[in-house]
PyMOL CGO cylinders between C-alpha atoms (Angstrom):
from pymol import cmd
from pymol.cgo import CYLINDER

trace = [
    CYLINDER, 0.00, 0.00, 0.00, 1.57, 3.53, -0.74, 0.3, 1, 1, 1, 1, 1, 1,
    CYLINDER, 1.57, 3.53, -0.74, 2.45, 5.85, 1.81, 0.3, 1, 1, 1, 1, 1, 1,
    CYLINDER, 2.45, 5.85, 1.81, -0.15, 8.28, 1.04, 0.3, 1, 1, 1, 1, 1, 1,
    CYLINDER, -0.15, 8.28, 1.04, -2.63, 5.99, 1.81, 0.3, 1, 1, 1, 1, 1, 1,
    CYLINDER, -2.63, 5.99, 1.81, -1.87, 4.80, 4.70, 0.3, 1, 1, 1, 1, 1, 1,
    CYLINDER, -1.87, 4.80, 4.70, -4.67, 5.87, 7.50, 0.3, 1, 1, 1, 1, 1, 1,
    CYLINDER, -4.67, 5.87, 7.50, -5.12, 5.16, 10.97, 0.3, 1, 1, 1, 1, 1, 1,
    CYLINDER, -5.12, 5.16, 10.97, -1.59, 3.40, 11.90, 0.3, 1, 1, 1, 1, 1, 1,
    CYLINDER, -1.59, 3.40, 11.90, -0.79, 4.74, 14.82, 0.3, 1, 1, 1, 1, 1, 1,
    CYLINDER, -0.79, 4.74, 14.82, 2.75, 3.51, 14.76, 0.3, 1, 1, 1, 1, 1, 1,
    CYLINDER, 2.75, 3.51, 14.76, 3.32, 4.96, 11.15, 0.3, 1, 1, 1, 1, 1, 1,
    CYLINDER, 3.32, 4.96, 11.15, 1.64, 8.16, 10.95, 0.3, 1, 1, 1, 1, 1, 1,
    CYLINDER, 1.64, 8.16, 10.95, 1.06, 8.92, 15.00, 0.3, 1, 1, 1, 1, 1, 1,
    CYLINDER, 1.06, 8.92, 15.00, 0.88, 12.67, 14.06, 0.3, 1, 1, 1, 1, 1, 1,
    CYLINDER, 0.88, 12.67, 14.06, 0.88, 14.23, 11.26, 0.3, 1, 1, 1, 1, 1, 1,
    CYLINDER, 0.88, 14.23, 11.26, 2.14, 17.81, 10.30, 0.3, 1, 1, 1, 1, 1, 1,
    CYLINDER, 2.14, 17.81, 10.30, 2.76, 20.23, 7.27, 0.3, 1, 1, 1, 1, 1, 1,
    CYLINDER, 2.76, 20.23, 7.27, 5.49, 19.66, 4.65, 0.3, 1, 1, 1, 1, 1, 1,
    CYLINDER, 5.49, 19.66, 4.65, 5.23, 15.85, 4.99, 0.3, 1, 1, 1, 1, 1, 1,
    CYLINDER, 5.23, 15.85, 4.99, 6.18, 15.68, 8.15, 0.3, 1, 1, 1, 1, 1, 1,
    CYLINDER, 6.18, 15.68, 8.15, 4.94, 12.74, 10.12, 0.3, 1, 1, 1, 1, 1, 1,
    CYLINDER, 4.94, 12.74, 10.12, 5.80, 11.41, 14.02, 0.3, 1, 1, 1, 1, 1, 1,
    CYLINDER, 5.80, 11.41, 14.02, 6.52, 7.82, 14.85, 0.3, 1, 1, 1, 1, 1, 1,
    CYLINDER, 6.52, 7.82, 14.85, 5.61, 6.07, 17.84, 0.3, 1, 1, 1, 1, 1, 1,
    CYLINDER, 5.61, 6.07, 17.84, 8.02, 3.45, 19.96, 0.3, 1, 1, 1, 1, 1, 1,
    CYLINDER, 8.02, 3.45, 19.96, 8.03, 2.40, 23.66, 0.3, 1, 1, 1, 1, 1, 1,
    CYLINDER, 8.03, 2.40, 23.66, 10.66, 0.42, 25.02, 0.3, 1, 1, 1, 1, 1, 1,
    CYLINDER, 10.66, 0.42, 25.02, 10.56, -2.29, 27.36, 0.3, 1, 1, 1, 1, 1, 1,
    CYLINDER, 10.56, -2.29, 27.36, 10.48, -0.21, 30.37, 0.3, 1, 1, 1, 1, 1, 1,
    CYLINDER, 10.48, -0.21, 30.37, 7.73, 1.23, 29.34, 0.3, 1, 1, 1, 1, 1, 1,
    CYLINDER, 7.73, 1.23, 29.34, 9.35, 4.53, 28.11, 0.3, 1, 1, 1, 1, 1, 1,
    CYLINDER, 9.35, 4.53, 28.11, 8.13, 6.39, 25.63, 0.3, 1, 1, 1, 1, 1, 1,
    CYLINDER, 8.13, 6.39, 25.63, 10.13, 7.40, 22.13, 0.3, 1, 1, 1, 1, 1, 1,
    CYLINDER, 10.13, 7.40, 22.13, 8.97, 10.02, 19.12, 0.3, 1, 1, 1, 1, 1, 1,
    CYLINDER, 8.97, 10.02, 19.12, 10.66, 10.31, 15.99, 0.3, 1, 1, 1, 1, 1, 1,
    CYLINDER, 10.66, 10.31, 15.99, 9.98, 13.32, 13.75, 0.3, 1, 1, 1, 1, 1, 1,
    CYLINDER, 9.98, 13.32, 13.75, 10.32, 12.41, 9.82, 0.3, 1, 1, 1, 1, 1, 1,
    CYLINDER, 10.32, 12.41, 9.82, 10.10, 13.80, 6.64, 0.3, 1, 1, 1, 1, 1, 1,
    CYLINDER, 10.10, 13.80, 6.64, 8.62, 11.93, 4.00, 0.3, 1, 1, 1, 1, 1, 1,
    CYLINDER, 8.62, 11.93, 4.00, 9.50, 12.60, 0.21, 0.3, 1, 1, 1, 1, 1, 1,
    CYLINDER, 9.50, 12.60, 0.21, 8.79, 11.22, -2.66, 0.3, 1, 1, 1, 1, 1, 1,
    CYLINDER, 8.79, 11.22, -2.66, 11.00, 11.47, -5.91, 0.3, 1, 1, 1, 1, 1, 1,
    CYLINDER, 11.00, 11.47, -5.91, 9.84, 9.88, -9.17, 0.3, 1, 1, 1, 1, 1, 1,
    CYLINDER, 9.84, 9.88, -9.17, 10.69, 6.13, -8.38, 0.3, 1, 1, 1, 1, 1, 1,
    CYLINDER, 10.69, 6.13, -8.38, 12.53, 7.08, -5.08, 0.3, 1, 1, 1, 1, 1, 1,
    CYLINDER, 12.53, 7.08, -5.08, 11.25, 7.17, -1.61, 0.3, 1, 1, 1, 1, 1, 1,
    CYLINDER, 11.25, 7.17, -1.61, 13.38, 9.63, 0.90, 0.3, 1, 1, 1, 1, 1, 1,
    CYLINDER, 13.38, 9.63, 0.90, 12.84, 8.72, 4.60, 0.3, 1, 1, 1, 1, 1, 1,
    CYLINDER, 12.84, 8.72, 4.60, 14.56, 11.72, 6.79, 0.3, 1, 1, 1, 1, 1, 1,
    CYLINDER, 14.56, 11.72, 6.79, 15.17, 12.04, 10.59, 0.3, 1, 1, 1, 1, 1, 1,
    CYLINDER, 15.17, 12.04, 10.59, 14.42, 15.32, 11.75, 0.3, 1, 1, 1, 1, 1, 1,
    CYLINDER, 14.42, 15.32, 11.75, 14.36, 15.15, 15.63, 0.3, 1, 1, 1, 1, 1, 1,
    CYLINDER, 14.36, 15.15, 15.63, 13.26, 13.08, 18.62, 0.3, 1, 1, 1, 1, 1, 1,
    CYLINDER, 13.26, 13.08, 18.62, 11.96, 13.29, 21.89, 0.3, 1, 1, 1, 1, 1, 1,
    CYLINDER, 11.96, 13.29, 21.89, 11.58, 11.11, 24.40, 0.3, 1, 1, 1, 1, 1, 1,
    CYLINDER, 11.58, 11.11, 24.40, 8.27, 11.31, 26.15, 0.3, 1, 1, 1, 1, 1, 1,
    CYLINDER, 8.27, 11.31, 26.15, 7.72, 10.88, 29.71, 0.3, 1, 1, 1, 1, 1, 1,
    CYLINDER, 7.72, 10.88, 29.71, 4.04, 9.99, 31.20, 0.3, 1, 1, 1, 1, 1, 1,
    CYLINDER, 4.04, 9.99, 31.20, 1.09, 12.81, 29.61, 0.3, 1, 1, 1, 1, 1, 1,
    CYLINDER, 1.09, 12.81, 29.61, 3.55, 15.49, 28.22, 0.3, 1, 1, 1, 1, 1, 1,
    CYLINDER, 3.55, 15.49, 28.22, 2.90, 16.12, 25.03, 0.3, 1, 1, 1, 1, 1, 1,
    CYLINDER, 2.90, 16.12, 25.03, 5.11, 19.33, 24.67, 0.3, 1, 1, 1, 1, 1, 1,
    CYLINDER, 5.11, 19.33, 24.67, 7.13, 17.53, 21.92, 0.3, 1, 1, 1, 1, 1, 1,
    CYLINDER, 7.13, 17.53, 21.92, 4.22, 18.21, 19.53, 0.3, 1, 1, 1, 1, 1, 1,
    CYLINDER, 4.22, 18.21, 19.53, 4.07, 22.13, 19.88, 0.3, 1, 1, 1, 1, 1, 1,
    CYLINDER, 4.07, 22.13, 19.88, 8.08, 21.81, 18.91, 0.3, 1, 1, 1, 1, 1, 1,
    CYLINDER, 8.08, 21.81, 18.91, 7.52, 18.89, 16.12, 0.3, 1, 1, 1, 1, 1, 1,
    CYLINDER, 7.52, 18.89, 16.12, 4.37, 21.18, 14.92, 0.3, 1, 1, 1, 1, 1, 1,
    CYLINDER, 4.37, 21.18, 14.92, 6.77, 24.56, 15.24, 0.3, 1, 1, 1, 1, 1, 1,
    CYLINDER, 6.77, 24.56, 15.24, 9.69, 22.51, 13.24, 0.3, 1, 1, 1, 1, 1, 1,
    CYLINDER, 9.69, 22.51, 13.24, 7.88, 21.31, 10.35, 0.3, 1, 1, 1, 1, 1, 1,
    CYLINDER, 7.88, 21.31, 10.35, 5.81, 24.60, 9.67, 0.3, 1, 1, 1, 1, 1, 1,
    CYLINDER, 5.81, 24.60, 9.67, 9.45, 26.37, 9.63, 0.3, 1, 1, 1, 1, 1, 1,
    CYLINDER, 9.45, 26.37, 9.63, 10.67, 23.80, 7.15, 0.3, 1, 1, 1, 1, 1, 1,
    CYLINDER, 10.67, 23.80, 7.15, 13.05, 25.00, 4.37, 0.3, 1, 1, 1, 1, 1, 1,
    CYLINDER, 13.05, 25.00, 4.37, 14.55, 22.16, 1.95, 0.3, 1, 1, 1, 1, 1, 1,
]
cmd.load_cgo(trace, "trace")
């Protein structure tokens, strides 16, 4: 299934910003919490995967978002 289409993974697409940017969603075993900020491009026959930044989440804070959200507005290739 392409990218584009992919809906309601939580572990894929866990947010989703502007400019193709998308968060993805790990816990370790102990329980902590992991969020990757990528960039997702796609050129002709080539699919670009980029790392952009990463927080690690402790309990309800969700502050990463405002500065994932912040990030990806800003974006300049």
């Amino acid at each position: 299934q392409p990218f584009e289409r992919i809906f309601n993974n939580e572990s894929i697409k866990y947010d989703v910003f502007e400019n193709n940017f998308y968060t993805y969603k790990f816990r370790y075993a102990d329980n902590t919490q992991l969020r990757l900020l990528y960039h997702f491009v796609r050129d002709k026959d080539k699919i670009i995967i980029e790392l952009h930044q990463y927080a690690v989440k402790r309990r309800n804070n969700k502050n990463y978002i405002e500065v994932f959200e912040k990030y990806a507005k800003n974006y300049k290739k």
